[in-house]
C-alpha positions as CSV (number, residue, x, y, z in Angstrom):
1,X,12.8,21.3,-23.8
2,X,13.7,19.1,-20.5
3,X,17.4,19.2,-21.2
4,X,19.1,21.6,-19.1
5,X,22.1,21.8,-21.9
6,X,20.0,23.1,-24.4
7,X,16.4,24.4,-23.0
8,X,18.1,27.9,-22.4
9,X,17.6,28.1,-26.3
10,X,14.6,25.8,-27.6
11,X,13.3,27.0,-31.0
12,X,10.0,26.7,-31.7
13,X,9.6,25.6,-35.0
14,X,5.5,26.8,-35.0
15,X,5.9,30.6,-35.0
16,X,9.8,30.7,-34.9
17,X,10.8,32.1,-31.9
18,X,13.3,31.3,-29.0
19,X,12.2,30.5,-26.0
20,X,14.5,30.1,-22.7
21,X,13.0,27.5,-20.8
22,X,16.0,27.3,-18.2
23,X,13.3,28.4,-15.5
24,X,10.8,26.7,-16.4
25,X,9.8,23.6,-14.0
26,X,8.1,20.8,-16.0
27,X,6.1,17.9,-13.6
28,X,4.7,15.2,-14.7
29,X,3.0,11.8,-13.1
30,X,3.0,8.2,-13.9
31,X,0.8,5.3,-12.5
32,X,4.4,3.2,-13.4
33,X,7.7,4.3,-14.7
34,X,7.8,1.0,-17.2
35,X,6.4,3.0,-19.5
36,X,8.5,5.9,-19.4
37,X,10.9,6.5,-22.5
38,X,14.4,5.9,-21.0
39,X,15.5,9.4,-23.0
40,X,12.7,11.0,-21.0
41,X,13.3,10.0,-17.8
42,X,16.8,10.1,-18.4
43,X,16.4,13.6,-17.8
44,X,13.6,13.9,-14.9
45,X,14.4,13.7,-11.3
46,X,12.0,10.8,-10.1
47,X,9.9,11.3,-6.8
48,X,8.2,8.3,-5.7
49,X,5.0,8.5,-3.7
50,X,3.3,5.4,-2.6
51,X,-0.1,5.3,-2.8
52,X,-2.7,5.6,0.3
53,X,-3.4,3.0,2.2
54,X,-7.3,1.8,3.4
55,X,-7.1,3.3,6.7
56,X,-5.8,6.9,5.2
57,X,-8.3,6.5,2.0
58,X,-11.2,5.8,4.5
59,X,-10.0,8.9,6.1
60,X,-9.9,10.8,3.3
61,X,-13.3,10.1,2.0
62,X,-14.9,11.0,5.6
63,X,-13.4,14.4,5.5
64,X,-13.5,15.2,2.0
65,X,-15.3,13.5,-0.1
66,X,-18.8,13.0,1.8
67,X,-18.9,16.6,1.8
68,X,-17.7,17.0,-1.6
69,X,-20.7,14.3,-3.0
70,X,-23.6,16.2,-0.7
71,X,-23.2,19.4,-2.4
72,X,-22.9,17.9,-5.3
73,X,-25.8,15.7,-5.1
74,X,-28.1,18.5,-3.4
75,X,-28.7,15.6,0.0
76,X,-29.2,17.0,3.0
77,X,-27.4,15.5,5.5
78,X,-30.1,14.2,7.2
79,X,-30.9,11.8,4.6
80,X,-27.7,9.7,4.1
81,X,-25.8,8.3,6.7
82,X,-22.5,7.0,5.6
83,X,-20.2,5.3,8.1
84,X,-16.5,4.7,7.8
85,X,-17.2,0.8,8.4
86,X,-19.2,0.9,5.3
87,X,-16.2,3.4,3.3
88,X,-14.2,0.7,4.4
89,X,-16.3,-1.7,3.0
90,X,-16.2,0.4,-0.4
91,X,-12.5,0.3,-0.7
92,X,-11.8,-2.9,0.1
93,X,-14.3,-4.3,-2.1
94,X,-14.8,-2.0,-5.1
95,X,-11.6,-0.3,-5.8
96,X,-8.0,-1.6,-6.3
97,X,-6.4,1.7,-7.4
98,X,-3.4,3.9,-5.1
99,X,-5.0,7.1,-5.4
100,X,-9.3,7.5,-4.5
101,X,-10.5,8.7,-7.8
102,X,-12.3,5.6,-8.6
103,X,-13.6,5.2,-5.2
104,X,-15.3,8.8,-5.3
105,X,-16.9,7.7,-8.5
106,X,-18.0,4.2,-6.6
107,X,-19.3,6.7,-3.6
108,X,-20.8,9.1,-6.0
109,X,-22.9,6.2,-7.6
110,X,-24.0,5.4,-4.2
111,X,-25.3,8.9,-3.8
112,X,-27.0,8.7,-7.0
113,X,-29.4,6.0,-6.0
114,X,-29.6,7.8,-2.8
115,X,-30.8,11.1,-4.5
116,X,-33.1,8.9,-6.9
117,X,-35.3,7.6,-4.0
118,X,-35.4,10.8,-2.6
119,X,-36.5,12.0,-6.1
120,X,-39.4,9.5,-6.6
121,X,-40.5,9.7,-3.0
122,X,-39.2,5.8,-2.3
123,X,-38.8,4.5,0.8
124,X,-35.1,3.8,1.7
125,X,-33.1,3.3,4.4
126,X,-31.0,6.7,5.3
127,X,-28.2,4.5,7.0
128,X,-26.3,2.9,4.1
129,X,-25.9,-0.7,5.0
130,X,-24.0,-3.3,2.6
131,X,-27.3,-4.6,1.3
132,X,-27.4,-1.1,-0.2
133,X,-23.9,-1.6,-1.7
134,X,-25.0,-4.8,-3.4
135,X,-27.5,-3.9,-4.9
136,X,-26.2,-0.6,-6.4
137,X,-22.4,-1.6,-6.9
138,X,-23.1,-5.4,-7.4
139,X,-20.9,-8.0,-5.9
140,X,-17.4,-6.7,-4.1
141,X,-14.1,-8.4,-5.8
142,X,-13.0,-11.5,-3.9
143,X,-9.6,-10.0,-2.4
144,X,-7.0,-12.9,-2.1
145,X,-6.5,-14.5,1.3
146,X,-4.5,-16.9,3.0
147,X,-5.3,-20.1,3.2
148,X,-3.6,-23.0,4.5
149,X,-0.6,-25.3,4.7
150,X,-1.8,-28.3,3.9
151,X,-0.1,-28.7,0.3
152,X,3.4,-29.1,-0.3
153,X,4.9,-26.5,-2.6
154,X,2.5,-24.1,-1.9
155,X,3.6,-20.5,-0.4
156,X,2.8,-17.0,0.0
157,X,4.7,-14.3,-2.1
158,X,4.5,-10.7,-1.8
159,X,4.2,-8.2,-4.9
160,X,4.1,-4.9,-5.6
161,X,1.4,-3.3,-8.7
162,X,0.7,-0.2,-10.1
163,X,-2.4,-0.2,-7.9
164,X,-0.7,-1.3,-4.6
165,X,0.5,-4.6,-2.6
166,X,-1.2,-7.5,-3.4
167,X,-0.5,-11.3,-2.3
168,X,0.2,-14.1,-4.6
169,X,0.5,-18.0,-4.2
170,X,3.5,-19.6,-5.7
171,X,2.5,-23.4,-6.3
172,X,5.1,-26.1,-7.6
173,X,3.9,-29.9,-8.4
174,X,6.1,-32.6,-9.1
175,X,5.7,-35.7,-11.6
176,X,7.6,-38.2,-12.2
177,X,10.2,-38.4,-15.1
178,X,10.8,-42.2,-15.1
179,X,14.6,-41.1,-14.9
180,X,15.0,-39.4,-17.8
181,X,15.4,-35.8,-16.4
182,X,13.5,-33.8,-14.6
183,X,11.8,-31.0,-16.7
184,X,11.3,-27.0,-15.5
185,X,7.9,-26.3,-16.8
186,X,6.5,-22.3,-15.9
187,X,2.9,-21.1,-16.3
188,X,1.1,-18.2,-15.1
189,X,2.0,-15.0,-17.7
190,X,5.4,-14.8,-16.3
191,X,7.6,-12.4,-17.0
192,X,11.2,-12.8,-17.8
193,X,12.3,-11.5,-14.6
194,X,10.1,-14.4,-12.6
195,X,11.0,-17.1,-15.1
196,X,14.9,-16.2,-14.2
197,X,13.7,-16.1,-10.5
198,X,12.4,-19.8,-10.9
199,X,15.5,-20.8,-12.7
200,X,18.0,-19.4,-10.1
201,X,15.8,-21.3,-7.4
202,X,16.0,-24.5,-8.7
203,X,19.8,-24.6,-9.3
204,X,20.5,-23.5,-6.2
205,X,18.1,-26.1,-4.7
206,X,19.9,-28.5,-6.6
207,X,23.8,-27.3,-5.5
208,X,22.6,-27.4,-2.4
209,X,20.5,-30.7,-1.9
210,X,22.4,-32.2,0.7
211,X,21.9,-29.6,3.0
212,X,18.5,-29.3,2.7
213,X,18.0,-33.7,2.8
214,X,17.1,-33.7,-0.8
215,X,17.9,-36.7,-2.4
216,X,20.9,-36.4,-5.4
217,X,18.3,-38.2,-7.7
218,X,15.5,-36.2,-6.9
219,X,15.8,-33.6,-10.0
220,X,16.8,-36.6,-12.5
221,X,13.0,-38.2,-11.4
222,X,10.8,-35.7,-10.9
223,X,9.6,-33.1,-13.2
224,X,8.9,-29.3,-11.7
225,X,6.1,-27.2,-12.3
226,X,5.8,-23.8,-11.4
227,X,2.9,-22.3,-11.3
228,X,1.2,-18.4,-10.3
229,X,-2.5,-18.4,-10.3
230,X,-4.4,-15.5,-12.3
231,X,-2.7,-16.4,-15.3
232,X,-4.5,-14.2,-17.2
233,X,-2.7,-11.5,-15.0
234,X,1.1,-10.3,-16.5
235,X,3.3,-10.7,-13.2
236,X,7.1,-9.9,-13.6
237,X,9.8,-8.7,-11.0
238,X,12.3,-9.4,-8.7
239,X,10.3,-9.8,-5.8
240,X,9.5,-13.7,-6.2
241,X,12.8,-15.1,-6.0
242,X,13.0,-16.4,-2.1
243,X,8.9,-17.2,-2.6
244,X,9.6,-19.9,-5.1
245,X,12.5,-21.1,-3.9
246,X,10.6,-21.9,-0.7
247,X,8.1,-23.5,-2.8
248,X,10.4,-26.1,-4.4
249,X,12.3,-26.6,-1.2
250,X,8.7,-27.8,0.3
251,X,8.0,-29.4,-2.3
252,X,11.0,-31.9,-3.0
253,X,11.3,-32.0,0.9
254,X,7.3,-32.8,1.4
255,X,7.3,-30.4,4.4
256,X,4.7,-27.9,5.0
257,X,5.5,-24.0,5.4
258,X,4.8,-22.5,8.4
259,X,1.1,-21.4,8.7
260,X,0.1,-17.4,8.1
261,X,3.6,-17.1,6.9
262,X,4.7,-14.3,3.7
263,X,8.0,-13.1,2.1
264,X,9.5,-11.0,-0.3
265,X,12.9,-10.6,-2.0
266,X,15.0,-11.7,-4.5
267,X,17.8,-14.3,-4.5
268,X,21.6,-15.1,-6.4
269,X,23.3,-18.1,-7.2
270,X,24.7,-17.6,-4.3
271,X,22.1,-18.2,-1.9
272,X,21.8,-14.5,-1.2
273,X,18.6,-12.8,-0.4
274,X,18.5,-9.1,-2.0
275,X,15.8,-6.6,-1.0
276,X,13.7,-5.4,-2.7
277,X,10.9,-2.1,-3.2
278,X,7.2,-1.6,-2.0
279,X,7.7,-2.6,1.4
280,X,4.9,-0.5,2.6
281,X,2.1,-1.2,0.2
282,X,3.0,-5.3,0.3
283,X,2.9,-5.6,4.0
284,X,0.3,-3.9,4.1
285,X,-1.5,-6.2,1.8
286,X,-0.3,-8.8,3.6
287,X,-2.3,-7.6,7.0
288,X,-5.5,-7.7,5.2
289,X,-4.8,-10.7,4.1
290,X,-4.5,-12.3,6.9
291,X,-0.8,-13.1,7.5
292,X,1.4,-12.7,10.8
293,X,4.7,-13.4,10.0
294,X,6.6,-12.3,7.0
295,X,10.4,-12.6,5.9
296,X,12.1,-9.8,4.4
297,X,15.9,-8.8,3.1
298,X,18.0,-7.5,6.3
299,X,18.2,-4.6,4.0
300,X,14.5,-4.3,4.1
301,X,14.6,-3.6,7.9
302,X,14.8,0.3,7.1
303,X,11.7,0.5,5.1
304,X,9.5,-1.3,7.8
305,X,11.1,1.8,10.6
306,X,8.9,4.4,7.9
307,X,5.7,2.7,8.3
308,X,3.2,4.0,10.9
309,X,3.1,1.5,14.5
310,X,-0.6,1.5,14.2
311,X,-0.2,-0.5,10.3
312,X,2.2,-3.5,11.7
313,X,0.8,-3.8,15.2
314,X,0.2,-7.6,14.7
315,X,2.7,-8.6,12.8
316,X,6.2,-10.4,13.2
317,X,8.9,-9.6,10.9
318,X,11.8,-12.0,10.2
319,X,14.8,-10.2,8.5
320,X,17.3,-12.7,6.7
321,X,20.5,-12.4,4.6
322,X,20.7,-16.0,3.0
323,X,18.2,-18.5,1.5
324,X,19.5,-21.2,4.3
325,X,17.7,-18.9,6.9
326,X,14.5,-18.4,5.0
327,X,14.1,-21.8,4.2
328,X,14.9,-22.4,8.7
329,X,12.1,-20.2,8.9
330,X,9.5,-21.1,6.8
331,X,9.8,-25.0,6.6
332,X,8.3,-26.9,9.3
333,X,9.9,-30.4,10.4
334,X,6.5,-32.0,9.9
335,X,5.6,-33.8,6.4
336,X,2.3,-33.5,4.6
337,X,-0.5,-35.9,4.6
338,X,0.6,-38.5,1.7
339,X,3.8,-37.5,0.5
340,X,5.6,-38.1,-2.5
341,X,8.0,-41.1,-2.9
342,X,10.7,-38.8,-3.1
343,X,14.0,-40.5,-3.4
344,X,12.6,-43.8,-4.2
């Protein structure tokens, strides 16, 4: 039916009839295209269309939902008061999806309880405040955040999901191997795309230990674990690669990472930094989170030109070609408190 070699002619084999199909114009969506049968897409022209982000679904919820849900409901508008701080406060903290589907149903619960008081002649307060929200939606998710720099091998990575940019911590610890070869340990529900990220990092780390002060003995002594919090959450793509390198750079070098400090892209053998895809929807992720500087792919740079002023306002971009300048950038000379014997 899709191929345009043969859908001129497609047979139906039901009621036994030819159909042309050639002008016919078959569309289709996908939350992910992982999942798509490569014979399928094979033969569909893909349009990607990244997914809102808060300030537009807050916007979109004023103007068309609120109305939408006070028909609905039969309110008045005299009787609920809704404010964009507390839409906001709605999307950031009960919804995780691209699209506002789930957050109309999350409003439309809200409206629910509003229409019961009104119902059974309850007091209630007209101006929806967050009390309100917890005690009909329950407790919002706890978003991740950044936290500090106090730990060695500890540093923020960018990713992309199905449902948008998130942050994610990539944390390496060391142990000692009493010199019988250091061991490359990965936890987290990695996929094989990260696990070949951490790979690449370390043996790049390691043909490249002079220049970065590490000891030669260093990877014979110590063993390496690499580890992604939420391991209960499958993570996999090409987007970690500069992330963990940075992470075993701090940690066989004991220095912290520079404070409020993200990145994103992949890396070669060759010290390379290659860029990688949602730009938008990570660095965004990255605002709420509260990070100001984040490293990116040179390549990258054009993506960053599409996003709206307003979205990056407070943020410093650092754009990069090889692993030598990330790790410049995102290394501080100072050690951490207690360091590891490395070396001796």
């Amino acid at each position: 039916m899709l191929d345009p070699e043969q859908n001129g002619a497609f047979y139906d084999n039901f009621i036994e009839v030819d159909f042309d199909l050639s002008n016919v114009m078959f569309i289709a969506t996908a939350n992910s295209l992982s999942n798509v049968q490569p014979a399928l897409l094979d033969r569909m022209e893909i349009i990607n269309v990244s997914g809102y982000t808060i300030e537009e679904k807050v916007e979109i919820a004023h103007t068309h939902l609120l109305p939408k849900l006070i028909e609905d409901h039969g309110i008045p508008k005299s009787k609920i008061n809704i404010s964009k701080k507390i839409i906001e406060k709605i999307v950031e903290g009960y919804t995780s999806e691209s699209g506002v589907r789930n957050l109309e149903k999350k409003m439309a619960k809200v409206f629910r309880a509003v229409a019961r008081h009104i119902a059974m002649e309850e007091a209630y307060n007209v101006k929806v405040d967050e009390a309100f929200l917890d005690k009909v939606l329950g407790p919002p998710i706890q978003k991740e955040v950044y936290q500090n720099n106090d730990v060695a091998g500890v540093v923020t990575g960018l990713a992309y999901t199905p449902v948008g940019g998130a942050i994610l911590f990539i944390e390496v610890a060391l142990s000692q191997s009493q010199g019988k070869g250091g061991k490359l340990t990965l936890t987290g529900n990695l996929g094989d795309v990260m696990k070949e990220s951490a790979v690449i990092a370390l043996e790049y780390l390691k043909g490249h230990s002079t220049e970065f002060g590490i000891p030669a003995d260093a990877f014979d002594n110590w063993n390496v674990h690499v580890h992604v919090p939420e391991g209960a959450t499958p993570k996999d793509g090409p987007s970690a690669g500069v992330t963990m390198l940075t992470a075993l750079a701090s940690a066989f070098t004991q220095r912290k990472v520079k404070k409020q400090l993200a990145m994103t892209g992949e890396i070669t053998l060759r010290g390379k930094v290659l860029p990688v895809g949602g730009i938008k929807e990570k660095i965004l992720a990255a605002k709420r989170a509260g990070i100001k500087e984040i490293i990116l792919c040179e390549d990258n740079r054009k993506d960053i030109a599409e996003i709206t002023t307003t979205y990056i306002a407070d943020l410093k971009f650092h754009y990069v070609r090889t692993m030598s300048e990330v790790l410049e950038l995102a290394l501080m000379k100072e050690k951490v408190k207690k360091p590891l014997p490395i070396g001796k």
